[in-house]
N, C-alpha and C positions, 0 to 999 in steps of 0.2 A: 383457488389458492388465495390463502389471505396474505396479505405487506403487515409485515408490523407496523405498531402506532408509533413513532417517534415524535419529538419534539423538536430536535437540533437534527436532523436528518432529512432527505425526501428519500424514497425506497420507489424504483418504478421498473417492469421489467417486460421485455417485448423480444421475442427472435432469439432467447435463450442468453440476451445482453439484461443486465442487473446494470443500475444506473442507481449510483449512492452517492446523493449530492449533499455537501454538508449547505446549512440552509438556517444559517445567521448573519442575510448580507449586509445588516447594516451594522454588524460590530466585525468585519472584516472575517465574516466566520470563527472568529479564534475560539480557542476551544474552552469551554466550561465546562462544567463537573459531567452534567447531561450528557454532554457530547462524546466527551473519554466513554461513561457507557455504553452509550447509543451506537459509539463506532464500532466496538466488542460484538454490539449485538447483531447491528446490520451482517457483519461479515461473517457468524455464524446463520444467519439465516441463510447466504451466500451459499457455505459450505453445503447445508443442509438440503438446500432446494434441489430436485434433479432438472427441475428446466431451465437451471442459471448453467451457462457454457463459460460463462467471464462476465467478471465485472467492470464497468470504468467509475472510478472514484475522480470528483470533479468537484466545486466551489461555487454556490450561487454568488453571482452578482459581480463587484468590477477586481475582488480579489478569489484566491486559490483560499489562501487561509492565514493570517496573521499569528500565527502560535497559542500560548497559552493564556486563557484569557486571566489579565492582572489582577480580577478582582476574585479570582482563584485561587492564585496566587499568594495574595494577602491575606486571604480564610485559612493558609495550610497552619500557621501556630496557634491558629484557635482549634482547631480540627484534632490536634495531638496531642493538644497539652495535658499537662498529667503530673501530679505534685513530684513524681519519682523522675526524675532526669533519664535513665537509662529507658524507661516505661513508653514516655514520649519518643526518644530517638527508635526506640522499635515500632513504633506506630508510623513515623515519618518514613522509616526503612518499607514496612508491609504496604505504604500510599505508594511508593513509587513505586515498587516492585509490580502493586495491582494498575500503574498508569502504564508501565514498561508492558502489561499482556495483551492492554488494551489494543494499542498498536501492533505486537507481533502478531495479535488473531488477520491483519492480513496476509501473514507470512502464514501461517498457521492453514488458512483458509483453503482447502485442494484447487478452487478454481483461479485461473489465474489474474489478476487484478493491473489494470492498469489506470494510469496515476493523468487527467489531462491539468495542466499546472496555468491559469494565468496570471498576470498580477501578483502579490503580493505572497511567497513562501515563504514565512521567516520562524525560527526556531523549533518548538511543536511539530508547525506542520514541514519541517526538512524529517523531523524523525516517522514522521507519519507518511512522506512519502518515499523513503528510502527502504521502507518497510514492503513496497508492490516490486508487481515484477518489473515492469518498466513503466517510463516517465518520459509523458512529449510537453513539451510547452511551447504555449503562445510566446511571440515577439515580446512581450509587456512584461513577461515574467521576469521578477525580480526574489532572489534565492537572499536566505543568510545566517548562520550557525550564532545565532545572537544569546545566547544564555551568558557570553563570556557579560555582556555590557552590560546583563543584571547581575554580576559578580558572582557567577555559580556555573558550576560542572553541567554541561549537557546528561541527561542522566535517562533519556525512553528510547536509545536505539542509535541516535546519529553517530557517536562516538564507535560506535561499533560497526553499524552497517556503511557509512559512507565514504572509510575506506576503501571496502573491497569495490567502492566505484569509482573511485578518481584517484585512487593509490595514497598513501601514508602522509607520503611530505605535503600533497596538496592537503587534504584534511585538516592536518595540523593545521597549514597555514590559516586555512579556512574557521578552524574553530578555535585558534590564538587571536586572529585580527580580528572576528565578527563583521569581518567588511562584507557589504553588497557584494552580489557578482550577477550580472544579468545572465538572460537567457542565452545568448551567443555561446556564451564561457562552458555556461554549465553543458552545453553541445559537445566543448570541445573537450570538455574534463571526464564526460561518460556519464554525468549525472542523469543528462536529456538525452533519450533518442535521437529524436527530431525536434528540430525548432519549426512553427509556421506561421505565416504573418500575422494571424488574427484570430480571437479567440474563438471563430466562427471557422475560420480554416482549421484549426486546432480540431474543436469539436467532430467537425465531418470528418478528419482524419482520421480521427480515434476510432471516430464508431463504424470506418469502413475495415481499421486491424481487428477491433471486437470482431465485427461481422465473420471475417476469416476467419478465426479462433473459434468462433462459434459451430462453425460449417465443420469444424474437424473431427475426428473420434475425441468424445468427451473423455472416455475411459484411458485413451492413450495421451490427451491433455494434462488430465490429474496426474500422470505417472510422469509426464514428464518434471512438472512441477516438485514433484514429491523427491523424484533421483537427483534433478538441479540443486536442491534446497542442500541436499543431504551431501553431495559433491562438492558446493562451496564449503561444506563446512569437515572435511574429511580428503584424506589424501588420496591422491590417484587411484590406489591400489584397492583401498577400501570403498572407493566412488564406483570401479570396476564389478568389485562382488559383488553390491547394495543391487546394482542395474541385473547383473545375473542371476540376482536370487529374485525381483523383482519381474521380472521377464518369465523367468521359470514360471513365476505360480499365473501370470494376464499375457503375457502373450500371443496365445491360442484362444483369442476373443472370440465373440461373433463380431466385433468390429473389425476386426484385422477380416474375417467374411468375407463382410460386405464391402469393404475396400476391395477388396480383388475382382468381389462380383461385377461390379461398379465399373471398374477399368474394363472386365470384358465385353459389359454390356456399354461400354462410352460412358455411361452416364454419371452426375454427382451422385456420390453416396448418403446413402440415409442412416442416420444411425438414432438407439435409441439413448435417452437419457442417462 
C-alpha cells in the first residue's frame, strides 16, 4: 500500500489507525495553500483505504494548529483579481466555497476521525476541528473563534458546526468576543471530550479510543457515522427512516456473523476490511 506524498502533512498508518499529522511546527502548523489541499487529500485517502478503521488527526510540535496562515491570507486579492468587480467577487465566492470542502471532506470521509488538540487551536484550525467526530485535548490547549479580530466573518464551517456543540448563545459569545477559552472550558462547553494532562497523556489516550474503534465492525462504524451525520442534520422522524432504510439493505452482514459467532465461541471477533 502506498501513503501519498505530501508536503504540509505526515500520512502513517498501523492496526487499521491512519495517523494525519499536520506537519509545519515551526509556523505553529497554520494552514497554507498546500495544506487546505493536502488535508482534502489525506482524508480522501482515509475514505478510500479499506485497512484505515479511524483516523486521529493531530499537530506536530508544541501547537495543534494556529489557523490560517497570514501570508495567505494577504495573497487572496492578488489571487481574484480581475478588471470586472463582479468577476473577482465570484472568484473570492468559488476560493472559499473550495476552502469550506476542504474541511467538510472530514465530515465527508466514512471513517470516523478524531481530533487530538494541544496548544494552540485558533480560527482555521476551530473550523477544522469541529469538522471530526470528536475532540480530546491536552491541559495546554488553548481554543479561539478569532476571524472576528481580523475584521471578518468566520466563513469554512465554525459558524455553522460549533453550535450544534456548545449551543447558540455560547457560540455567538465565542465568535462576537474572539476571546481565549482554555481547555477546562472547552470540556465543559462540549467542544472537548476529555481533557488530559499532557500532550503525551493526550496522545496514548486517543490511540487507545482509535484502538477500540478499530476492533469494531468497520462496516457497522461507517454506517454509524453515515445515520449520525444525517440525524444531526434531519428531524427525528426523517433520522428514523434514513436508519430503516439503511439497516434494511447492511444489516444482514457477515459482520453482524461473526459478532454472534464470536460471542458463542468467547472469543474477539474478526472482521474483514
Amino acid at each position: 500500500m502506498t501513503l501519498p506524498t505530501l508536503t504540509t502533512i505526515a500520512l502513517s498508518l498501523a492496526d487499521g489507525i491512519a495517523e494525519v499529522r499536520l506537519n509545519r511546527p515551526d509556523k505553529s502548523n497554520a494552514m497554507n495553500d498546500a495544506m487546505w489541499q493536502e488535508i482534502r487529500q489525506a482524508f480522501a485517502w482515509v475514505d478510500a483505504t479499506p485497512a484505515v478503521r479511524v483516523a486521529i488527526l493531530s499537530g506536530e510540535g508544541r501547537n495543534f494548529c494556529a489557523g490560517i496562515d497570514l501570508a495567505m491570507m494577504g495573497g487572496i486579492q492578488q489571487r481574484i483579481d480581475h478588471a470586472d468587480g463582479a468577476r473577482s467577487r465570484e472568484a473570492l465566492r468559488r476560493l472559499i466555497l473550495d476552502l469550506q470542502d476542504c474541511l467538510s471532506s472530514l465530515e465527508r470521509c466514512r471513517k470516523p476521525v478524531i481530533a487530538a488538540i494541544q496548544g494552540a487551536c485558533i480560527g482555521g484550525a476551530l473550523d477544522l476541528v469541529t469538522s471530526c467526530d470528536m475532540r480530546y485535548a491536552a491541559a495546554n490547549a488553548m481554543f479561539s473563534v478569532r476571524e472576528i479580530d481580523l475584521g471578518m466573518v468566520a466563513d469554512v464551517g465554525t459558524l455553522q458546526r460549533l453550535p450544534r456543540l456548545v449551543g447558540d448563545g455560547m457560540a455567538r459569545e465565542l465568535a462576537y468576543t474572539g476571546r481565549n477559552f482554555a481547555a477546562d472550558e472547552a470540556e465543559r462547553l462540549g467542544l472537548a471530550n476529555r481533557v488530559f494532562a499532557s500532550p503525551e497523556a493526550l496522545s496514548a489516550a486517543v490511540r487507545e479510543i482509535a484502538a477500540s474503534i478499530a476492533a469494531k465492525s468497520p462496516l457497522a462504524t461507517r454506517g454509524l457515522k453515515e445515520v449520525m451525520n444525517f440525524s444531526r442534520d434531519h428531524s427525528v422522524a426523517d433520522g428514523l427512516n434514513f436508519v430503516a432504510t439503511w439497516n434494511s439493505a447492511l444489516l444482514l452482514s457477515g459482520d453482524l456473523a461473526e459478532s454472534m459467532q464470536a460471542m458463542r465461541e468467547k472469543r474477539a471477533p474478526r472482521f474483514a476490511d
